[in-house]
FIZATOR-942899 format. One record per residue: x, y, z of N, C-alpha, C, CB in turn. Coordinates in steps of 0.2 Angstrom, whole numbers, plus 5000, padded with zeros to 4 digits. Glycine has a CB too. Example, Ala and Ser with C-alpha at 12.3 -4.5 7.8 and 13.67 -1.06 7.14 Angstrom:
506649725039506249785039506649845039505749785045
506449895035506849955036506450005039507049975029
This chain:
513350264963513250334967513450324974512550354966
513750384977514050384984513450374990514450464985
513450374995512950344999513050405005513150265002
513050485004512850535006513150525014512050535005
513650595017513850575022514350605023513850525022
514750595032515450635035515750585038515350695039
516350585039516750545048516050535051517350625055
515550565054515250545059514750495058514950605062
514650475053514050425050513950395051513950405045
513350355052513350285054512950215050513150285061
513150175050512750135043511950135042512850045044
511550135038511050115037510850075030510750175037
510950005029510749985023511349995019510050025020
511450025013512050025010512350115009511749995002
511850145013512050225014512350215018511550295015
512650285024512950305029512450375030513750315029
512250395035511850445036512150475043511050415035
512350555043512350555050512250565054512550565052
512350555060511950545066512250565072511850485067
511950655072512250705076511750725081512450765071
511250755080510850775085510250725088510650835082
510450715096510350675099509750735103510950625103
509350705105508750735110509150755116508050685113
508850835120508950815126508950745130508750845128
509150735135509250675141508350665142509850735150
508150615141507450585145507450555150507050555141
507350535155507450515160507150445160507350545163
506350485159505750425160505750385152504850485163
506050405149506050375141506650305141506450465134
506550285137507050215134507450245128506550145130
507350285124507850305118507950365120507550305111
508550375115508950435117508850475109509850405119
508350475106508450505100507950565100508250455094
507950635094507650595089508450615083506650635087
508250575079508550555075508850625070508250505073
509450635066509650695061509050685054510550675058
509150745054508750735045509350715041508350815041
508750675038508950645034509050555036509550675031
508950535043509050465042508850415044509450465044
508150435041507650395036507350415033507150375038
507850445027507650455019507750375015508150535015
507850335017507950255015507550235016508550215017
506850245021506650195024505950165021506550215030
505650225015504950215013505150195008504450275013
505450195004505650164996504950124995506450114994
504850074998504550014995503750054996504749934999
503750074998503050095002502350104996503150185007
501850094996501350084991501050154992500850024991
500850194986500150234987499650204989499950264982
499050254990498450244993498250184986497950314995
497650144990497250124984496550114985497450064981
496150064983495450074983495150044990495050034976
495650014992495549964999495650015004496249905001
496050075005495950115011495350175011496650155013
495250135018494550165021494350245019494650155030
494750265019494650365017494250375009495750405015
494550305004494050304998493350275001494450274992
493150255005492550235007492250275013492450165010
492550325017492050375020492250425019492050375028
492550455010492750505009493150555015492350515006
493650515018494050535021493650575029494550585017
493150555029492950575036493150515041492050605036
492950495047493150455051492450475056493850465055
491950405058491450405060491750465068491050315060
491250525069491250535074490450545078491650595074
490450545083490050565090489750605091490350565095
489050595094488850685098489450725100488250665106
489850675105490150725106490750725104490250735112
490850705099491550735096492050715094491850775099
491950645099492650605099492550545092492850565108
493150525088493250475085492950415087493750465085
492550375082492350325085492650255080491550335087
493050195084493350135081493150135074493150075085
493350115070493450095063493550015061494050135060
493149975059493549915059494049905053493149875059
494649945055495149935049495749875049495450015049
495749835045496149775047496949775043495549685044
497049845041497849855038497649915037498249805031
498149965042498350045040498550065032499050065043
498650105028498750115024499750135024498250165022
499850115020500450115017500950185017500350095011
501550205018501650285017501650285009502550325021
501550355006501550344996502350324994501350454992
502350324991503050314987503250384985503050264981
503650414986504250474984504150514978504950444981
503750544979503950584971503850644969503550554966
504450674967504450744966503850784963505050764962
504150844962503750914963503750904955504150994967
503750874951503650884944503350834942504150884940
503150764948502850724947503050664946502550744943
503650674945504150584943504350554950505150594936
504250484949504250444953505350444956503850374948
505150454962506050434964506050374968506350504970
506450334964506550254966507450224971506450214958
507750284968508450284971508350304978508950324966
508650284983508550304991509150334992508350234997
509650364989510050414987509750474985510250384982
509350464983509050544979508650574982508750554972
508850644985508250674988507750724983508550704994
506950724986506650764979506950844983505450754979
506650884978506650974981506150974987506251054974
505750934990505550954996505950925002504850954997
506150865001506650855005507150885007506750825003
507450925001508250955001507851025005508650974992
507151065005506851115007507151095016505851115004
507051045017506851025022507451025027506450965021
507851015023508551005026508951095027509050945019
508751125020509051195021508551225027509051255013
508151215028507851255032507851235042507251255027
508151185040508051135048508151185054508651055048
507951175060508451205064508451165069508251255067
509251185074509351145079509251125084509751145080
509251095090508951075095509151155102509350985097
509551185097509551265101509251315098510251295103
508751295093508351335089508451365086507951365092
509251345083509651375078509551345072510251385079
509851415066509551375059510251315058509451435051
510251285055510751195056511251245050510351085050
510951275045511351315039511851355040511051355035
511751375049512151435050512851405051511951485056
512851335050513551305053513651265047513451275060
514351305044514751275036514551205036515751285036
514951165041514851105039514251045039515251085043
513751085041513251045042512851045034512651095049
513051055028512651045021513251075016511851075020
513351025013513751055006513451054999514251025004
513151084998512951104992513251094988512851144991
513451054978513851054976513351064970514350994978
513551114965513051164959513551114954513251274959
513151094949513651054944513451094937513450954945
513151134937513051174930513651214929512451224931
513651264923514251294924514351364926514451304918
514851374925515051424930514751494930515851454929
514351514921513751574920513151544923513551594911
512951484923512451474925512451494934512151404923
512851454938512751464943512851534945513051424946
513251574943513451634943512751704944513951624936
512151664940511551704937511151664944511351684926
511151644945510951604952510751524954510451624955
510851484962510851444964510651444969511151434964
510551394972510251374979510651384986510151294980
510451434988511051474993511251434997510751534997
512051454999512651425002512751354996512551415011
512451354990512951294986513751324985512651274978
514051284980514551294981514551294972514951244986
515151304966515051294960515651224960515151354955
515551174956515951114959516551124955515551044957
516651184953517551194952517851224958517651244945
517551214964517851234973518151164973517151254979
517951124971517951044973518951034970517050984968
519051064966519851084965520251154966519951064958
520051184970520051264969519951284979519251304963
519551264983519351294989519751254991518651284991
520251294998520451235005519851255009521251255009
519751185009519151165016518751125012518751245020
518751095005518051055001518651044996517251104997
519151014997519751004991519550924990520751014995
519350894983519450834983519950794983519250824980
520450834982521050814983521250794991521450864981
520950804993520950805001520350775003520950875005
520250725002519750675004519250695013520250615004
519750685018519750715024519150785024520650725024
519350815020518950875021518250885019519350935019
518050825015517450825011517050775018517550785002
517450725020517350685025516950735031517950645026
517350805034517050835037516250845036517450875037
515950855031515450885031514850845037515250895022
514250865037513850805041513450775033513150845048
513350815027513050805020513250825016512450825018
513250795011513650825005512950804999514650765002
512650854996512050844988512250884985511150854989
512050844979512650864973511750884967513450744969
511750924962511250934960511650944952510851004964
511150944950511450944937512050904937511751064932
511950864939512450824938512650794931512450774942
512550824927511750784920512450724919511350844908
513150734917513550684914513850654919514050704910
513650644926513950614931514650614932513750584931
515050674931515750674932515950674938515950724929
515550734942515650754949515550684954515150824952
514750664952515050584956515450544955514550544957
515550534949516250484949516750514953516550474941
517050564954517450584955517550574961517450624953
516750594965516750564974516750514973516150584980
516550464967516650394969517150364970516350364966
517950384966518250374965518750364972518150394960
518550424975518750464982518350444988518450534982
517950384988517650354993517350404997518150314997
517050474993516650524995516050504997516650584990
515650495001514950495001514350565001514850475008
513850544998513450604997512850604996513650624993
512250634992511750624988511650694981510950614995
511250634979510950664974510450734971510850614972
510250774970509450794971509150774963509350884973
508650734965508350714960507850754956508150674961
507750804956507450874954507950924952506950904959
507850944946508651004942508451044948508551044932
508851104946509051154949508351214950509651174946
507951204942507551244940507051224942507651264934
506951154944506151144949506351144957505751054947
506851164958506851184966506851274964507751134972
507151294961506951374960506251394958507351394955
505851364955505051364955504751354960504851324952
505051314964504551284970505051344977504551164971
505551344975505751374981506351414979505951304987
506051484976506251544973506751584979505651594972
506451574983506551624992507151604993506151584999
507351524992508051494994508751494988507851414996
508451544984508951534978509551604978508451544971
509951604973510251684976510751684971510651704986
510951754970511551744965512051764967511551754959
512151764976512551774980512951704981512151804986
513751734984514051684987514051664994514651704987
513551614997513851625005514051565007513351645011
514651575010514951535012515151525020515351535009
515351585021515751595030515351595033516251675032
515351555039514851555046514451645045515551555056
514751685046514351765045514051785042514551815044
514051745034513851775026513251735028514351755018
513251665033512551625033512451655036512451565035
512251675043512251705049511651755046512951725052
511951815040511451865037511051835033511851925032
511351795029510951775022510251735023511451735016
510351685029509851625031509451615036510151565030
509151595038508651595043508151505044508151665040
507751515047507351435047506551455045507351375056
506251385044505651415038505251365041505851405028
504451355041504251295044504351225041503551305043
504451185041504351115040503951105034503951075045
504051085028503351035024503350995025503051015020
502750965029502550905030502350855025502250905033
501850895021501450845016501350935009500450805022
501550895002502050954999501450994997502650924991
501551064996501151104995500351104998501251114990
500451085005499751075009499751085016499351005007
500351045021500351065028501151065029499851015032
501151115034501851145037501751145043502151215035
502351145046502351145054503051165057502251065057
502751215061503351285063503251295070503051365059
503851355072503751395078503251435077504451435080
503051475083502551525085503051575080502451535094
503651585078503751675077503651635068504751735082
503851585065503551575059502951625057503251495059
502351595063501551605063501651665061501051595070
502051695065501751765066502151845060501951775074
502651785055502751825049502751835045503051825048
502351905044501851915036502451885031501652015032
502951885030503451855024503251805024504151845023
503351755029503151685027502551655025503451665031
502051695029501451655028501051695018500851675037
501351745018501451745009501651715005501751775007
502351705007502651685000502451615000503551695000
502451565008502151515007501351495005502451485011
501051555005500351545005499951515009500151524999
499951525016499651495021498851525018500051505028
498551455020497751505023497451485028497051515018
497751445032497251405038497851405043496851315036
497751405048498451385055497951385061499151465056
498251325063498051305069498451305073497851265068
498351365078498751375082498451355091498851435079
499351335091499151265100499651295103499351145101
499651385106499851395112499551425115500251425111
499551455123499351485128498951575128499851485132
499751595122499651675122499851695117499951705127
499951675113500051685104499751715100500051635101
499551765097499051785093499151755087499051855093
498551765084498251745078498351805074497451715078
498951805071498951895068498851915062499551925069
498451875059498151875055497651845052498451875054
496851895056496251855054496051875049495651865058
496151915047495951945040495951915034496151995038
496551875033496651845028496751765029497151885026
496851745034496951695037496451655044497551705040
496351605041495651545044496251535051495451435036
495851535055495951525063495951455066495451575067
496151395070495851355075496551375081495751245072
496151395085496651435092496451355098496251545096
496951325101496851295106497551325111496651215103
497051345117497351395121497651325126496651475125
498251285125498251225132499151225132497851125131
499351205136500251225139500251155137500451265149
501151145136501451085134501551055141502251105129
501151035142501250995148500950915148500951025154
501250875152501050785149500350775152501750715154
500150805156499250805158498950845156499050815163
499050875150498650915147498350875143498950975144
497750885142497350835138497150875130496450815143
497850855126497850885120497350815115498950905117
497450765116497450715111496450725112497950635113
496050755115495250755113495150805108494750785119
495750855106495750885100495650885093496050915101
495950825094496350775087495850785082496450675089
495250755084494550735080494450825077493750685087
494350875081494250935078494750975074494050965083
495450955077495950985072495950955065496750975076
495950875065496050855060495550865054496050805062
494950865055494450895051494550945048493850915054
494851015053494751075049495451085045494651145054
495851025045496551035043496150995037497150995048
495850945038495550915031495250955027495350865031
494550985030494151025025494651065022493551075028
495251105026495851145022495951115016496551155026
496451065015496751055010496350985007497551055011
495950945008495450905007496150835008494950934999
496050795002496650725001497250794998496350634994
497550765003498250805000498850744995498750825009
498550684993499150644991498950644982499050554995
498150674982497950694974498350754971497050704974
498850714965499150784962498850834958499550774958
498350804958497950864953497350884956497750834945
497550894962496950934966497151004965496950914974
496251044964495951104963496151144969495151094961
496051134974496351144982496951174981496551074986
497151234983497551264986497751294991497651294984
497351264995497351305002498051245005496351285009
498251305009499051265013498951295024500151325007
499051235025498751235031499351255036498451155033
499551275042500351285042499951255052500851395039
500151215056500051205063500651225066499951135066
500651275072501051275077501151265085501151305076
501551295088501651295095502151335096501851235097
502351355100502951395104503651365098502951365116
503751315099504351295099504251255090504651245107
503651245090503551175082503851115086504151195073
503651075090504051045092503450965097504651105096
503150995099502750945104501950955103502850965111
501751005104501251005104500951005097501051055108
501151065091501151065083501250995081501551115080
501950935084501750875082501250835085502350865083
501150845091500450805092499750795088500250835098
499550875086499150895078499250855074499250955075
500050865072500150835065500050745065500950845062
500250735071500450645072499550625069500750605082
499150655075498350655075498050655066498250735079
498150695064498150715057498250655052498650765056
498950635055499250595047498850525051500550575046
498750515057498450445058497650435056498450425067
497250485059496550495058496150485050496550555060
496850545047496350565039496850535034496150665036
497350505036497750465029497950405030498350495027
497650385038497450305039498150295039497050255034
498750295042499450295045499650275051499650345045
499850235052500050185059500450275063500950085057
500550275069500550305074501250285073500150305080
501850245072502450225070502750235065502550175071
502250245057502350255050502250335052501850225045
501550355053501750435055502450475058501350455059
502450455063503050475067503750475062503050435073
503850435060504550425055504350455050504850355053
503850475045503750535042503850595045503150525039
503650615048503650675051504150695056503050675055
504750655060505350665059505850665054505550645062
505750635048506050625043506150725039505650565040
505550735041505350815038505550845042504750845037
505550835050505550885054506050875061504950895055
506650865059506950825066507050835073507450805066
506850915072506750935079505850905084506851025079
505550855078504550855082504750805087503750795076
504250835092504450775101503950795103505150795107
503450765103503050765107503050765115502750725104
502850755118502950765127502650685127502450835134
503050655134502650595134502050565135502750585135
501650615137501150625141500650635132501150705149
500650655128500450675121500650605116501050755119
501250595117501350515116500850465116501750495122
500750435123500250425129499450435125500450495136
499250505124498650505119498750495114498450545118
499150485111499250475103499250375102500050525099
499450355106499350295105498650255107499850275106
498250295112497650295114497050295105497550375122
497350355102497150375098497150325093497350425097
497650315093497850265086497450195088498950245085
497250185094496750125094496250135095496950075097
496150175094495350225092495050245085495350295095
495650235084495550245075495550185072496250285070
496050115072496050065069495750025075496850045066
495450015080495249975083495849925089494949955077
496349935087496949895088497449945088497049845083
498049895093498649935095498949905087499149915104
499449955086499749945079500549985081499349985072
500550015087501250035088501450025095501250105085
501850015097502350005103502550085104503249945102
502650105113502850155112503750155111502450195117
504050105114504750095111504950105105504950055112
504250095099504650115092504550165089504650085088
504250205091504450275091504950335092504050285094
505150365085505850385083505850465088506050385073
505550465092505650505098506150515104505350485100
């Protein structure tokens, strides 16, 4: 199989993954990232589920707290492991090639470091529909392409090697006889796979389907838009403020709880929707990280363990901020460390891996690693390795 990719890639392991959108300029920072989606979709393969050893099956996921509120140490002597991969139908994904339907969710929906959707721009994902021409025709995963373009389109000619190279991703989907990848293989094409058919990402993500053509910068421009983050699949998301605030989305995705971390934002919808409002500005002295302990609870009573597949639980939790970006990651980091027992360095490369625009401020940083040795007892992360 091809190893997903454009001209601009750069190695990882035995893929090429590319490596486009750099953070603004930090000054006071050591790294210059955060990193493109997608490039650490290689990195958890090995990674274990939970088992009977992490602490969350012994305090049924609570974390001893205080009169007043704050976390109190744990003697935990090894974090828990990220889960291992595995789609929306339940089968295990072992190829670090293949991405599940919430991955691929994650990618159509991304936006850029100017708060634009990534989709509206041709080359940034190619879609390659490998059913036939009635099927795709009756509908697909919008802006795919039907993989008889792949000898037919100028601008995706396999014949023209060069122009496939352009893309930043090439995922190829019903590939059932593996013709099309040979064919990029044959072509030193790089790409990925989706490891869920076409008809479990149309189940889980109806919204993004169409039996529309779009292709042209314009046709995206009408047809597409950006959607929160899933973090953790069918249970927590993480978004801008105008997400929050749009009856479509918070429908179709079934939100019922949002926690919302801006100044002046409304909750615009109590009636139907469970409220935590923390009124504090994205600033490095703002003391976001004493919240952790209260966000994280109501985010857990919400969707209880989110890693159980056959949880009764339907509640879906959605955190935000102005931008989804610092403060809503600060929550989330909080979150994945506290109640799923996750290194503050394993979290963080989950949670840009989903979301590549999450940056916490440094000052939030700063609390979160305060936090993380408040939780395990012990520093477990450097702030240098953090994909920030």
């Amino acid at each position: 199989m091809g190893s997903g990719g454009s001209k601009k890639l750069r190695s990882i392991s035995v893929t090429r993954i590319n490596d486009l959108k750099t953070a603004p300029a930090q000054p006071t920072r050591s790294k210059s990232v955060p990193s493109n989606l997608g490039s650490i979709k290689t990195q958890h393969s090995s990674n274990k589920k939970l088992d009977n050893n992490d602490p969350r099956s012994q305090t049924n996921g609570k974390l001893p707290v205080s009169e007043s509120g704050s976390v109190q140490a744990m003697s935990v002597q090894n974090p828990s492991q990220l889960p291992k991969k595995v789609d929306a139908d339940g089968t295990l994904v072992t190829n670090t090639l293949e991405w599940t339907v919430t991955e691929l969710y994650n990618v159509i929906v991304a936006e850029s470091w100017l708060a634009q959707p990534e989709i509206h721009n041709p080359m940034y994902l190619l879609l390659v529909d490998c059913r036939t021409a009635e099927e795709y025709a009756k509908s697909h995963i919008i802006t795919a392409k039907h993989h008889s373009s792949l000898n037919t389109e100028f601008g995706c000619l396999l014949s023209v090697p060069s122009q496939l190279q352009e893309y930043d991703m090439i995922v190829l989907y019903d590939d059932i006889d593996g013709s099309i990848c040979s064919a990029l293989d044959a072509k030193n094409i790089s790409y990925f796979k989706l490891h869920g058919s076409f008809g479990l990402f149309q189940t889980k993500y109806h919204f993004l389907c169409t039996n529309k053509v779009v292709s042209t910068k314009e046709q995206r421009a009408y047809e597409t838009r950006t959607w929160p983050s899933e973090i953790l699949e069918d249970c927590l998301y993480q978004a801008a403020a105008d997400h929050a605030t749009d009856e479509k989305i918070i429908k179709i995705l079934g939100i019922t709880h949002i926690v919302n971390v801006t100044l002046d934002q409304p909750n615009s919808f109590p009636d139907t929707v469970k409220y935590m409002t923390i009124r504090l500005d994205d600033k490095s002295m703002v003391d976001l990280g004493s919240w952790i302990p209260k966000t994280s609870q109501f985010i857990y009573e919400a969707i209880d363990n989110p890693l159980v597949s056959d949880k009764k639980n339907k509640n879906k939790v959605l955190v935000h901020c102005n931008m989804g970006r610092s403060r809503s990651s600060t929550i989330v980091l909080g979150y994945l460390m506290q109640k799923l027992n996750w290194s503050l360095k394993d979290a963080s490369e989950w949670l840009k891996d989903c979301r590549s625009t999450a940056k916490p401020n440094n000052g939030f940083l700063d609390q979160l690693l305060i936090h993380e040795r408040t939780v395990f007892g012990r520093k477990l992360t450097d702030f240098k390795d953090l994909p920030f």
